[in-house]
C-alpha positions, 0 to 999 in steps of 0.5 A: 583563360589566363594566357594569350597564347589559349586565347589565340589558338582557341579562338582559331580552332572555333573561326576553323570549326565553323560551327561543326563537331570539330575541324579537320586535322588538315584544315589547320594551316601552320602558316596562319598560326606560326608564333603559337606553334612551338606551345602546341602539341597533337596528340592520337585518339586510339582508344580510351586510355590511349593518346600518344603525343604526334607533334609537340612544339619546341617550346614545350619540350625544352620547358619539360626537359624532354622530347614528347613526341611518341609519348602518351599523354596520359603516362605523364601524369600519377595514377590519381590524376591519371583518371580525372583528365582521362574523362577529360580526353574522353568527353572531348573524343565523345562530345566535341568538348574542350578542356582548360586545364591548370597543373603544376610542372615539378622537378627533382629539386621540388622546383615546380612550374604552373602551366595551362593547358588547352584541349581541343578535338579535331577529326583526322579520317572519317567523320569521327573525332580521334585527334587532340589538338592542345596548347601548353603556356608557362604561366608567369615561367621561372627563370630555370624553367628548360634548365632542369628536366620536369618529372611530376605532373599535377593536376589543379583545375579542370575545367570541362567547355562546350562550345555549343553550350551542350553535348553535340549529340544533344543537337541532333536528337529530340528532347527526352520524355520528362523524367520522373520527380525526384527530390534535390533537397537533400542532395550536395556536390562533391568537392576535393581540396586538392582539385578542381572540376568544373563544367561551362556551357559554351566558349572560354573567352570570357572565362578568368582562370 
């Protein structure tokens, strides 16, 4: 992570956690984190490509030129992006994971704006995750950003964190039967010139970018 304000709410959200799944929705105190709040949104878990924005900080919605709450997070983005950072969203409701996003922020005049994004899993009823708690930062924020509405989103960087250091279903079930052997010498990882996924095990402390 590159800004102070991912490293402080990240850092809050696992001193909340505690070592569980996620915290609860109402464990996190506004009072303990007042100056990140207008750089943080939440966002509803109601179904696989449903995540409608509840709050959004006031800092967020000035730098896009809009107000977000009401809105579904993933209607932001074009359809080629749509589906990378739905399995991004997916992986945080189903495997407690976090997400570290970079993209751009692009306006009519072709101005554009580098941001981080931050994704967090938090449990409002139940026992189940079905909230997203994100962060938003400018990085290095031009002196026009809020000026201009910001219209086009994309994706960069996704990167795809376990806190645990695994899928949190994989602590509470016992170890697989050992697979059959299967030759890797011929085998490569895909990659896109245009964006980048990448999985971590555990935290986003230590991490650069």
């Amino acid at each position: 992570m590159k800004q102070n304000s991912s490293k402080l709410i990240y850092a809050y959200w696992n001193k909340v956690r505690n070592g569980r799944t996620a915290p609860h929705r109402f464990e996190i105190q506004p009072a303990e984190i007042p100056s990140l709040l207008p750089e943080i949104f939440i966002a509803e878990c109601a179904g696989m490509l449903n995540y409608r924005i509840r709050l959004a900080g006031t800092r967020i919605c000035e730098q896009f030129g809009r107000e977000l709450r009401g809105v579904d997070l993933l209607e932001l983005w074009e359809p080629e992006d749509r589906e990378g950072l739905a399995n991004v969203l997916h992986n945080i409701v189903t495997d407690a994971a976090v997400g570290h996003i970079h993209f751009a922020a692009i306006a009519d005049d072709e101005r554009h704006a580098d941001f981080e994004m931050i994704l967090m899993p938090l449990i409002h009823t139940g026992a189940s995750i079905n909230r997203i708690m994100g962060c938003i930062t400018a990085l290095e924020a031009p002196f026009w950003l809020g000026t201009v509405p910001l219209t086009a989103f994309e994706l960069r960087t996704v990167d795809l964190v376990w806190p645990d250091g695994s899928p949190h279903f994989l602590h509470d079930t016992p170890p697989p039967q050992p697979p059959l052997a299967i030759s890797t010498e011929n085998s490569h990882i895909a990659g896109d010139g245009k964006r980048q996924f990448r999985v971590y095990e555990g935290g986003l402390s230590d991490q650069s970018s």
